[in-house]
PDB file of N, CA, C, O and CB in Angstrom:
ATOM      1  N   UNK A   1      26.604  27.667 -40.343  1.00  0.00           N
ATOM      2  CA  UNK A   1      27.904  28.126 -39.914  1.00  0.00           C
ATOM      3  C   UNK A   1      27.720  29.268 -38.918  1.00  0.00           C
ATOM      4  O   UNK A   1      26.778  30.058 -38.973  1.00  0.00           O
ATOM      5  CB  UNK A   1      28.760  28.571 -41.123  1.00  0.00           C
ATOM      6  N   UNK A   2      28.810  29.299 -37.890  1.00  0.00           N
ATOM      7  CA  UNK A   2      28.313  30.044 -36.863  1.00  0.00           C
ATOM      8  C   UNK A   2      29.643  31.207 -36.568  1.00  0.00           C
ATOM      9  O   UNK A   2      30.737  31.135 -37.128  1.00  0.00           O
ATOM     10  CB  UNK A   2      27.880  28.955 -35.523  1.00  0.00           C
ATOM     11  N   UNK A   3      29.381  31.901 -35.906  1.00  0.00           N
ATOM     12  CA  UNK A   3      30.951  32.788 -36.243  1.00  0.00           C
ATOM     13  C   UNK A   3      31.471  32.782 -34.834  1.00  0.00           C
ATOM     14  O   UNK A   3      30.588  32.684 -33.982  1.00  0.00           O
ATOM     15  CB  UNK A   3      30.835  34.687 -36.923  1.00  0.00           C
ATOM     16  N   UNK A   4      32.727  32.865 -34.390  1.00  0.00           N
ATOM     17  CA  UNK A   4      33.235  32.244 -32.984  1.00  0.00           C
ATOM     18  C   UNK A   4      34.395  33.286 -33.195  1.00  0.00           C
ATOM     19  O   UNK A   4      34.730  33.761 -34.280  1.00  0.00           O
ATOM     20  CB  UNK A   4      33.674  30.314 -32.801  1.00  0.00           C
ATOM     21  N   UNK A   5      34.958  33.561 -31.949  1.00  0.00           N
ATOM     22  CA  UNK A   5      35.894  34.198 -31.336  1.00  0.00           C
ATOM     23  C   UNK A   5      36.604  33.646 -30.563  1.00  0.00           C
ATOM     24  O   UNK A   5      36.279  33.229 -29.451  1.00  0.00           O
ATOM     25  CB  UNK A   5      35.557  35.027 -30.842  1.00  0.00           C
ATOM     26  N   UNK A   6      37.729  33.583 -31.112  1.00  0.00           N
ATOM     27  CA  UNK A   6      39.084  33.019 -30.233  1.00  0.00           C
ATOM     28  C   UNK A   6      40.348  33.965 -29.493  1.00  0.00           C
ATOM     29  O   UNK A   6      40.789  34.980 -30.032  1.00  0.00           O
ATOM     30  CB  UNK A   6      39.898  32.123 -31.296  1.00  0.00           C
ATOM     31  N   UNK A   7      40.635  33.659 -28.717  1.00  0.00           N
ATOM     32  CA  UNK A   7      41.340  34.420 -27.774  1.00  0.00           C
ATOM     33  C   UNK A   7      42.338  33.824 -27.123  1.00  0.00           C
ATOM     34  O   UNK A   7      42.127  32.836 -26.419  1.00  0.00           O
ATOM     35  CB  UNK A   7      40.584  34.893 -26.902  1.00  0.00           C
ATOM     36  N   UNK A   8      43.815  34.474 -27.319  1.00  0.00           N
ATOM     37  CA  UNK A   8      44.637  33.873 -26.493  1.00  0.00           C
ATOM     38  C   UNK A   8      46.312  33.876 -26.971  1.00  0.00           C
ATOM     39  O   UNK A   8      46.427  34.914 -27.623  1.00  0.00           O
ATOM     40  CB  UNK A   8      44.033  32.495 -26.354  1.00  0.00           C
ATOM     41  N   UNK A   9      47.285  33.367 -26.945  1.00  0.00           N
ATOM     42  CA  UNK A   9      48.550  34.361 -27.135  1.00  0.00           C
ATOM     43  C   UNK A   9      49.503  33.223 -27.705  1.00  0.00           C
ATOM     44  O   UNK A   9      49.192  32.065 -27.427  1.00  0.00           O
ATOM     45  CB  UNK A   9      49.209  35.227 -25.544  1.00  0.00           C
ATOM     46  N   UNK A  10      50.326  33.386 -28.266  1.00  0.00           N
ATOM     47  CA  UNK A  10      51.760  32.653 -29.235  1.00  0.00           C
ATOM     48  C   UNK A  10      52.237  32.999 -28.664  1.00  0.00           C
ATOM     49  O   UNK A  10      51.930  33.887 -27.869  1.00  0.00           O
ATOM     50  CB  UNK A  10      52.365  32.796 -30.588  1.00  0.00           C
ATOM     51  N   UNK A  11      53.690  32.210 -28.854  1.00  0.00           N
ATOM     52  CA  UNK A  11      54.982  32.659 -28.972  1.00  0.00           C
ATOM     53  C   UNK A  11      55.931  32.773 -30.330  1.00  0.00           C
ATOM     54  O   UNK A  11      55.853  31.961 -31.251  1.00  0.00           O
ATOM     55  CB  UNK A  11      55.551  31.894 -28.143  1.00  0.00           C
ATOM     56  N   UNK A  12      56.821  33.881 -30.315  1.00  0.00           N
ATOM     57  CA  UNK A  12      57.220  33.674 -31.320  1.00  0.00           C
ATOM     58  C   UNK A  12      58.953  34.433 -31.335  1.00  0.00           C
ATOM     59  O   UNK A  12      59.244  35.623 -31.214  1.00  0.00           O
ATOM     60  CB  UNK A  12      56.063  34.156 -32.268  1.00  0.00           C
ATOM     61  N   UNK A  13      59.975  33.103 -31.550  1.00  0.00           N
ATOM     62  CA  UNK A  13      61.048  34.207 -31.347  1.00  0.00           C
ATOM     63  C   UNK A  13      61.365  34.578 -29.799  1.00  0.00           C
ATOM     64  O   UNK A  13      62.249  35.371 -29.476  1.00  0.00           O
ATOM     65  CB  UNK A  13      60.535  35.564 -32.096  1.00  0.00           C
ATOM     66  N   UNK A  14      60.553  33.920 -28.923  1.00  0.00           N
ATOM     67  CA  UNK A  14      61.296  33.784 -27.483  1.00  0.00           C
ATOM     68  C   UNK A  14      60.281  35.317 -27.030  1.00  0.00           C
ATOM     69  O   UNK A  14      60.932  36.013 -26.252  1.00  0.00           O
ATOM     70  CB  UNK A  14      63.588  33.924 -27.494  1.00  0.00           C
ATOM     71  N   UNK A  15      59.194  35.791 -27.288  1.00  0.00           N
ATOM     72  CA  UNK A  15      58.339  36.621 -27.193  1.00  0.00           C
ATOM     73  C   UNK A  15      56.996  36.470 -27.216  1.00  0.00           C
ATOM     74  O   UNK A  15      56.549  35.922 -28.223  1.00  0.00           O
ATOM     75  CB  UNK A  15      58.582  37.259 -27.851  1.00  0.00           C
ATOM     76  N   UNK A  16      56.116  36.857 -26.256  1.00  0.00           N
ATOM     77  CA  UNK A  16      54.618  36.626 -26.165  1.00  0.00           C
ATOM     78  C   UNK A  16      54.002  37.311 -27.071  1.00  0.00           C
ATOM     79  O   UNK A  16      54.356  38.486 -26.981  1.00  0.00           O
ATOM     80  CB  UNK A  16      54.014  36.949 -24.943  1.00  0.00           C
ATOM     81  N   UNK A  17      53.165  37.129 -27.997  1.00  0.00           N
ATOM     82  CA  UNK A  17      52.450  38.230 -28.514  1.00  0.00           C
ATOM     83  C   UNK A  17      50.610  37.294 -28.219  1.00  0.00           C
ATOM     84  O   UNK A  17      50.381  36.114 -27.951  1.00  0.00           O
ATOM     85  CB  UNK A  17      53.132  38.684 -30.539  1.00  0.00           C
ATOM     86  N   UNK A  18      49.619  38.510 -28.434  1.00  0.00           N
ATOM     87  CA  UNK A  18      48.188  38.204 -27.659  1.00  0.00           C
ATOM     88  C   UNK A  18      47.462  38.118 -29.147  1.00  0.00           C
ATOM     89  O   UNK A  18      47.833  38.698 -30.167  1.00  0.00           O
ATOM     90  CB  UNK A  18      47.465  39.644 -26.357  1.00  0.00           C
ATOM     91  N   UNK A  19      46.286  37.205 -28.986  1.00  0.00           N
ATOM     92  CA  UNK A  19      45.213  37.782 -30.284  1.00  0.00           C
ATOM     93  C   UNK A  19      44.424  37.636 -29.981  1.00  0.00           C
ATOM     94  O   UNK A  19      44.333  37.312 -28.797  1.00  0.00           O
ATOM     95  CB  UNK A  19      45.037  37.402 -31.542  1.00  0.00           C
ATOM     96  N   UNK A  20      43.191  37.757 -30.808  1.00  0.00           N
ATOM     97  CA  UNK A  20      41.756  37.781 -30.735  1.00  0.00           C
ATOM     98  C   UNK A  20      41.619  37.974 -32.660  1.00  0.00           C
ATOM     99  O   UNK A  20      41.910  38.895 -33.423  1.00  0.00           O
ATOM    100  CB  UNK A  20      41.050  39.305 -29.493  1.00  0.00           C
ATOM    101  N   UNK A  21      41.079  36.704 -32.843  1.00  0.00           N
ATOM    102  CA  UNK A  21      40.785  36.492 -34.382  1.00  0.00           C
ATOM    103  C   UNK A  21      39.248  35.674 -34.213  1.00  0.00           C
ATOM    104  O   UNK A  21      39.090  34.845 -33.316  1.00  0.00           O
ATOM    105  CB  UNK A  21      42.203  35.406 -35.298  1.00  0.00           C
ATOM    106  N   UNK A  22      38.371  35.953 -34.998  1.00  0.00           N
ATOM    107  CA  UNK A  22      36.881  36.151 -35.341  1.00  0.00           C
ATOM    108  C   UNK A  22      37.123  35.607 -36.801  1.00  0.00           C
ATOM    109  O   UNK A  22      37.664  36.153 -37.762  1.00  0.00           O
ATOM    110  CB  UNK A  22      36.181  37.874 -35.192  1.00  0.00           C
ATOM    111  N   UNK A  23      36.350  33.915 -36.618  1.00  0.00           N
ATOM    112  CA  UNK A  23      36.666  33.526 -37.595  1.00  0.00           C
ATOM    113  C   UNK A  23      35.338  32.566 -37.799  1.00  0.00           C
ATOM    114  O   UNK A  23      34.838  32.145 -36.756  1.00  0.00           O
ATOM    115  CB  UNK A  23      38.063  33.031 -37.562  1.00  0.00           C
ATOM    116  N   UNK A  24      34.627  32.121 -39.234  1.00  0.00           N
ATOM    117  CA  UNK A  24      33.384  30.972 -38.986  1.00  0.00           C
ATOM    118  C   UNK A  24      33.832  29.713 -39.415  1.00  0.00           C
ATOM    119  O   UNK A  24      34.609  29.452 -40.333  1.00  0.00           O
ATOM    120  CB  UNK A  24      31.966  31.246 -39.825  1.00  0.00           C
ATOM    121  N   UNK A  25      33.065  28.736 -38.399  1.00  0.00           N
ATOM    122  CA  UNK A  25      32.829  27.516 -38.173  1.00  0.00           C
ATOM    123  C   UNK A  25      31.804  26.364 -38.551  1.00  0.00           C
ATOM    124  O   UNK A  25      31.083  26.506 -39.538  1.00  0.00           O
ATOM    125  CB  UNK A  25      32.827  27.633 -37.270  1.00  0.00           C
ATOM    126  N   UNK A  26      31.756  25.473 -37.937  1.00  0.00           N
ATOM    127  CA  UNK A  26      30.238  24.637 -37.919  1.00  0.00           C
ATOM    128  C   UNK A  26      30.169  24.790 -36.695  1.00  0.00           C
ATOM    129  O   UNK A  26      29.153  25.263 -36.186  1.00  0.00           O
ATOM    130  CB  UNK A  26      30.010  22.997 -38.402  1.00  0.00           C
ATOM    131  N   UNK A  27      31.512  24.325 -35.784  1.00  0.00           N
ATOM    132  CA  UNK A  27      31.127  24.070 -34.031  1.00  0.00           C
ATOM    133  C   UNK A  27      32.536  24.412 -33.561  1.00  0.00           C
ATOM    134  O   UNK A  27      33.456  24.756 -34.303  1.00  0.00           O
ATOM    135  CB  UNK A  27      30.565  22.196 -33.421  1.00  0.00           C
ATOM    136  N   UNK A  28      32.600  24.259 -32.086  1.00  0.00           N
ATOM    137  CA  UNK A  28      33.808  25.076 -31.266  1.00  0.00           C
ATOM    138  C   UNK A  28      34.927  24.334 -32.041  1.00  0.00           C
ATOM    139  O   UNK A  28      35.511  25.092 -32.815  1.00  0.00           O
ATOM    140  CB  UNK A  28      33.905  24.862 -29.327  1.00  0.00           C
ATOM    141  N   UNK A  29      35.442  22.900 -32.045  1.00  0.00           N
ATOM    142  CA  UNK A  29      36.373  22.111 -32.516  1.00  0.00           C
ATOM    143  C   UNK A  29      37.211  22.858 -33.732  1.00  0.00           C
ATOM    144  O   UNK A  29      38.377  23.219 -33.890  1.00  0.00           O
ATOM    145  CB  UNK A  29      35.684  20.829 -32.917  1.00  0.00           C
ATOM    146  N   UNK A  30      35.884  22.900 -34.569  1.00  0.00           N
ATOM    147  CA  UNK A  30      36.227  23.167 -35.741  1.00  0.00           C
ATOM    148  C   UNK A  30      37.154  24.608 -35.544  1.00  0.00           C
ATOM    149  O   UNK A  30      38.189  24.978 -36.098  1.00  0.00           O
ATOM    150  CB  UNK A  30      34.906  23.212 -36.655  1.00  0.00           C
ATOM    151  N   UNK A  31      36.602  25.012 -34.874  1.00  0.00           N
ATOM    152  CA  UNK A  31      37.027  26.764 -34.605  1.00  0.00           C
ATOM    153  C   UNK A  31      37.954  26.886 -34.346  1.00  0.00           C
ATOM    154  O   UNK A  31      38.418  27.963 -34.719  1.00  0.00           O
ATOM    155  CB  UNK A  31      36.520  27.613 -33.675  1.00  0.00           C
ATOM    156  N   UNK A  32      39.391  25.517 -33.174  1.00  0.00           N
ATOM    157  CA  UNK A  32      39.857  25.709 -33.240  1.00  0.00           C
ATOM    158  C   UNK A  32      41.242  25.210 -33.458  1.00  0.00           C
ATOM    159  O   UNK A  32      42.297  25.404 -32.855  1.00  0.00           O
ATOM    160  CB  UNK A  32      39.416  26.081 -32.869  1.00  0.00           C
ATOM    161  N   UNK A  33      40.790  24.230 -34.919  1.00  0.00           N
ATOM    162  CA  UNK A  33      41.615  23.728 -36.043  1.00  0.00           C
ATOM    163  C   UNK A  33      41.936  24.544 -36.633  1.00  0.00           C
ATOM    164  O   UNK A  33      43.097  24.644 -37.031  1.00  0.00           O
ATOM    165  CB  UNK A  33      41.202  22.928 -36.849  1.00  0.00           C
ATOM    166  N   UNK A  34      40.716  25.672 -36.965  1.00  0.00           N
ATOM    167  CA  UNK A  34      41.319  26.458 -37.853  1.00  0.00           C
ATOM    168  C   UNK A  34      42.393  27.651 -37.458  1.00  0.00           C
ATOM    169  O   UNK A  34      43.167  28.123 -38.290  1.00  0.00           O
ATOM    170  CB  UNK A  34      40.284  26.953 -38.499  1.00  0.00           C
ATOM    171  N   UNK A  35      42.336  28.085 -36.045  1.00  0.00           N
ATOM    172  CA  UNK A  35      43.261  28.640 -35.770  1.00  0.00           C
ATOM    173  C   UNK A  35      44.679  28.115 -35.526  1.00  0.00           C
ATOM    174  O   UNK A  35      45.689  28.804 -35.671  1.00  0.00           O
ATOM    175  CB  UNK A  35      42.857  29.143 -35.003  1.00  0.00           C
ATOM    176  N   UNK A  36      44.666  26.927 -35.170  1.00  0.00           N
ATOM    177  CA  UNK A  36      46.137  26.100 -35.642  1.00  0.00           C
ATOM    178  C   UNK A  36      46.297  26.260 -36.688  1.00  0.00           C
ATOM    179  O   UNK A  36      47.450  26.685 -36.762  1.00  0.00           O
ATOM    180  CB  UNK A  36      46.338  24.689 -35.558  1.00  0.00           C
ATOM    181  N   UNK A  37      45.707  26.182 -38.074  1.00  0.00           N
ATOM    182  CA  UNK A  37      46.016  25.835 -39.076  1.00  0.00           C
ATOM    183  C   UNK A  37      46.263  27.285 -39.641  1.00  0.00           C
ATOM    184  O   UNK A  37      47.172  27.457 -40.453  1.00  0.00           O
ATOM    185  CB  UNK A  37      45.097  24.896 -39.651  1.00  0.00           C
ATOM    186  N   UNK A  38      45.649  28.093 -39.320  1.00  0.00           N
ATOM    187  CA  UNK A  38      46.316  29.747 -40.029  1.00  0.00           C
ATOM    188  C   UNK A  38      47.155  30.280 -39.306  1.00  0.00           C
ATOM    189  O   UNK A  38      47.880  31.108 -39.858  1.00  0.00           O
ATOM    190  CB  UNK A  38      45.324  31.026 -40.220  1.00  0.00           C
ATOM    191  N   UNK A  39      47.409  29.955 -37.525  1.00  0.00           N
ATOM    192  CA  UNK A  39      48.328  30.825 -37.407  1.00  0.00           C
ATOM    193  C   UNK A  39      49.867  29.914 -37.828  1.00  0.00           C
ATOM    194  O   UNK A  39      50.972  30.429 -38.002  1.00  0.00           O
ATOM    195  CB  UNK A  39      48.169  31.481 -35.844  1.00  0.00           C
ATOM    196  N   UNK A  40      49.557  28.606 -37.906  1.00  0.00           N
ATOM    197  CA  UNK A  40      50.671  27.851 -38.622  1.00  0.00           C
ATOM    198  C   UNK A  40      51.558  28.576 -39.909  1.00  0.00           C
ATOM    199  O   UNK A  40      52.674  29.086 -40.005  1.00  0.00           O
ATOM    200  CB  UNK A  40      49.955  26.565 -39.194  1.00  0.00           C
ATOM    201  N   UNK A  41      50.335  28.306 -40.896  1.00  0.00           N
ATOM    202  CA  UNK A  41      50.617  28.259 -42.084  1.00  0.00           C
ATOM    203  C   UNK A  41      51.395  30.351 -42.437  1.00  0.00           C
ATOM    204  O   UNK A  41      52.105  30.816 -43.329  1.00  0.00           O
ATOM    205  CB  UNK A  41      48.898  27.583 -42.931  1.00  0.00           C
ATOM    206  N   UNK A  42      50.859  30.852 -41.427  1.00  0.00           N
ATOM    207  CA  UNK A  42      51.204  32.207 -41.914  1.00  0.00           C
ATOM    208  C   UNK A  42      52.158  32.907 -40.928  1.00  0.00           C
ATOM    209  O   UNK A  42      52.583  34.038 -41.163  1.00  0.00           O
ATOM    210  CB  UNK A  42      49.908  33.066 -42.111  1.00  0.00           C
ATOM    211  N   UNK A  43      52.492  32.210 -39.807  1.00  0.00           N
ATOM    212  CA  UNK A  43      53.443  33.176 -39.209  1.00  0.00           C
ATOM    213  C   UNK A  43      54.450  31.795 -38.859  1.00  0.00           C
ATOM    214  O   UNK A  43      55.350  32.043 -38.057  1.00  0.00           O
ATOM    215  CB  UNK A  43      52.762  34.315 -37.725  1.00  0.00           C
ATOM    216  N   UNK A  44      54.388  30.403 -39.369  1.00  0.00           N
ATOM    217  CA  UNK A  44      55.157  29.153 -39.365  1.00  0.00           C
ATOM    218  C   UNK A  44      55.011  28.961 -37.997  1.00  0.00           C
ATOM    219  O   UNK A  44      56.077  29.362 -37.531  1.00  0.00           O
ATOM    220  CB  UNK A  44      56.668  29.161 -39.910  1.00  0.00           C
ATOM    221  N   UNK A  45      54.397  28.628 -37.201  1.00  0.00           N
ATOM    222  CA  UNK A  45      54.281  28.357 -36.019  1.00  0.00           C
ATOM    223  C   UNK A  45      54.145  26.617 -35.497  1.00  0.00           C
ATOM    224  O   UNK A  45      53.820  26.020 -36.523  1.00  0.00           O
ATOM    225  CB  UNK A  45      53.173  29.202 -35.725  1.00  0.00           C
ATOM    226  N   UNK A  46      54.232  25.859 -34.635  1.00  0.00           N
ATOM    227  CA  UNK A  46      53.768  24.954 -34.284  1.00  0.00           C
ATOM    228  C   UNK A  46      52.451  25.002 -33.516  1.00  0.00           C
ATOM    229  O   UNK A  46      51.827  26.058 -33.408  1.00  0.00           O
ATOM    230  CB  UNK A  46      54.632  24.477 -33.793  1.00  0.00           C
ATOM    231  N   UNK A  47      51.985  23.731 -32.925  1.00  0.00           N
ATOM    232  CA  UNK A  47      50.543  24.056 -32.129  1.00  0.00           C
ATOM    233  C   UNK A  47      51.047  23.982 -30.952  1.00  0.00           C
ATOM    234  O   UNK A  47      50.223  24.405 -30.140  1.00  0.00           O
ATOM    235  CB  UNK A  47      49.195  23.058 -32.280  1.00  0.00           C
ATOM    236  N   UNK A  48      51.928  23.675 -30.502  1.00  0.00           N
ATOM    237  CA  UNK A  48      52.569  23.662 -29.348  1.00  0.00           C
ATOM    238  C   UNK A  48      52.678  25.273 -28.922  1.00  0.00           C
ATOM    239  O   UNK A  48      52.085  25.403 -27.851  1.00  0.00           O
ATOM    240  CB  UNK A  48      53.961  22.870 -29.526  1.00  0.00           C
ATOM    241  N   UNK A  49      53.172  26.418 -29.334  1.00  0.00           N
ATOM    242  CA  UNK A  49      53.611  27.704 -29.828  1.00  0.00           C
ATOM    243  C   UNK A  49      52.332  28.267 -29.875  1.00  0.00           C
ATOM    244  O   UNK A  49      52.387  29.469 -30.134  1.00  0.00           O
ATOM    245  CB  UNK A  49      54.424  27.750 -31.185  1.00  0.00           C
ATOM    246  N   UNK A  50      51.326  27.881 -29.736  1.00  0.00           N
ATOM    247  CA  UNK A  50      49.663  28.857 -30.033  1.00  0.00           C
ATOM    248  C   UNK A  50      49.211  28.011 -28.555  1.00  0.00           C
ATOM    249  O   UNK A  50      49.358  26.823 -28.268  1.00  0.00           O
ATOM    250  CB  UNK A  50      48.269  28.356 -32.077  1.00  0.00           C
ATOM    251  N   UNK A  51      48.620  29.122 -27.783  1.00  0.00           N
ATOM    252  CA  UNK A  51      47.773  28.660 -26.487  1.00  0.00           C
ATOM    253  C   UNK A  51      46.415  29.060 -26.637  1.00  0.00           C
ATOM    254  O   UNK A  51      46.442  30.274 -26.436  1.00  0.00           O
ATOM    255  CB  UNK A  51      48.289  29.282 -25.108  1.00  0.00           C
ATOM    256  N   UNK A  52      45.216  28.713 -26.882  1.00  0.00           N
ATOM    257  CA  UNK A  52      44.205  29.373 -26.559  1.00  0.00           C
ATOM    258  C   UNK A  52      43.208  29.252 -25.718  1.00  0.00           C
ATOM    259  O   UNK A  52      42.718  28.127 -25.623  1.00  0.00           O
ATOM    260  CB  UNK A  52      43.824  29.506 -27.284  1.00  0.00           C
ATOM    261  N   UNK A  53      42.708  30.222 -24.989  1.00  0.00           N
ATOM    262  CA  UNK A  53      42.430  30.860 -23.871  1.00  0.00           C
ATOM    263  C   UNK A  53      40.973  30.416 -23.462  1.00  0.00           C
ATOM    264  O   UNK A  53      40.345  29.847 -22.569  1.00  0.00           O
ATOM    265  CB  UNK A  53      42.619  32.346 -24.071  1.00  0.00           C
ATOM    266  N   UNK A  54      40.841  31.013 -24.636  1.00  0.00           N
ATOM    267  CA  UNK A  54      39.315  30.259 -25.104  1.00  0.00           C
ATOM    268  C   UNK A  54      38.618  30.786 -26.619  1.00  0.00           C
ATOM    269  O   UNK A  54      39.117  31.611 -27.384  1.00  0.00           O
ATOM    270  CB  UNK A  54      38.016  30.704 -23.776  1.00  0.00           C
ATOM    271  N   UNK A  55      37.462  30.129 -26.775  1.00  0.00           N
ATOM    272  CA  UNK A  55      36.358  30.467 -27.916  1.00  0.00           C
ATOM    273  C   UNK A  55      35.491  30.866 -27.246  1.00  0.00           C
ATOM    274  O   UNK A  55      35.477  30.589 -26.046  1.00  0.00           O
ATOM    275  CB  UNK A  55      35.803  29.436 -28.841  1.00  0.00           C
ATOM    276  N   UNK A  56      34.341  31.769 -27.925  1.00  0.00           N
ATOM    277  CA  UNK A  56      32.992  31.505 -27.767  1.00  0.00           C
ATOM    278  C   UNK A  56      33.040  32.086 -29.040  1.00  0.00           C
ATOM    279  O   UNK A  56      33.874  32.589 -29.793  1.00  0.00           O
ATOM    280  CB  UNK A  56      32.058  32.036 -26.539  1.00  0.00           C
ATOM    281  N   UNK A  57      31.007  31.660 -28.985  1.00  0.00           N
ATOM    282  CA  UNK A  57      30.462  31.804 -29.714  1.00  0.00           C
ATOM    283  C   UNK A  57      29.960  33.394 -29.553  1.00  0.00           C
ATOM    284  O   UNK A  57      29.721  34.023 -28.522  1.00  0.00           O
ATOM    285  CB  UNK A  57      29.735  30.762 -29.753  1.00  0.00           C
ATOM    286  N   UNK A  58      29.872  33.910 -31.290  1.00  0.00           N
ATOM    287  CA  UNK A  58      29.437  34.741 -31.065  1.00  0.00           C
ATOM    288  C   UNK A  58      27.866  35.064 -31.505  1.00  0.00           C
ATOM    289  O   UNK A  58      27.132  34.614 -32.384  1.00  0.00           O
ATOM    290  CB  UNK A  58      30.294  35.357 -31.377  1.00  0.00           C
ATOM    291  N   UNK A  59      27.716  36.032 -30.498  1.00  0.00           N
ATOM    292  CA  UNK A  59      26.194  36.336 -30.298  1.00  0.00           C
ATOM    293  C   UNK A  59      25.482  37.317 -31.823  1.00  0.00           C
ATOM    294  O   UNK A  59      26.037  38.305 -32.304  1.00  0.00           O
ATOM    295  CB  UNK A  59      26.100  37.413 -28.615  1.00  0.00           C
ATOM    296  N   UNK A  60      24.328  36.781 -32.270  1.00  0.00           N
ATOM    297  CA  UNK A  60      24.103  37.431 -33.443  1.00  0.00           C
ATOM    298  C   UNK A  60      23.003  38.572 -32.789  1.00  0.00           C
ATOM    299  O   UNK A  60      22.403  38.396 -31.728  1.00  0.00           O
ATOM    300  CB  UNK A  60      23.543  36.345 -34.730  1.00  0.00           C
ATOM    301  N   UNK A  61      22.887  39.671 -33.583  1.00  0.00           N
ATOM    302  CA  UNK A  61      21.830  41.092 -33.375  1.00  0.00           C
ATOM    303  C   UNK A  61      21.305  40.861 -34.366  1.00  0.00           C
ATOM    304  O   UNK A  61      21.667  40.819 -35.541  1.00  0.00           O
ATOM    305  CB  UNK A  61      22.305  42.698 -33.299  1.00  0.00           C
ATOM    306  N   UNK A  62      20.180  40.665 -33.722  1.00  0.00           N
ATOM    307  CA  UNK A  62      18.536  40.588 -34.401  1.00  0.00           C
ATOM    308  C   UNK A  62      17.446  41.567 -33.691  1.00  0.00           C
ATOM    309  O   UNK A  62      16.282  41.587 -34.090  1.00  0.00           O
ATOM    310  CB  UNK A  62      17.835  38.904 -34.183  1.00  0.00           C
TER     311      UNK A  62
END
């Protein structure tokens, strides 16, 4: 599992709001089901209503 960073902005209520949520995965896809699926389930959103900007991966310190 790899940990990924997503970036990029909703609407909600006729208003933009921005995020950046750091969340783990297996691969990019996955990464960003799951942000449909939480910002759904917790602020009731559609996927239509979530844009994202992009992912990456994030870099590990070793």
């Amino acid at each position: 599992m790899s940990k990924f960073v997503a970036k990029g902005i909703y609407y909600k209520k006729g208003e933009e709001h921005k995020f950046q949520k750091t969340l783990t995965a297996k691969n990019q896809k996955e990464a960003q089901e799951k942000v449909y699926a939480e910002f759904g389930s917790k602020n009731k959103l559609k996927r239509r209503a979530i844009i994202i900007n992009e992912i990456k991966e994030e870099k590990k310190n070793e």
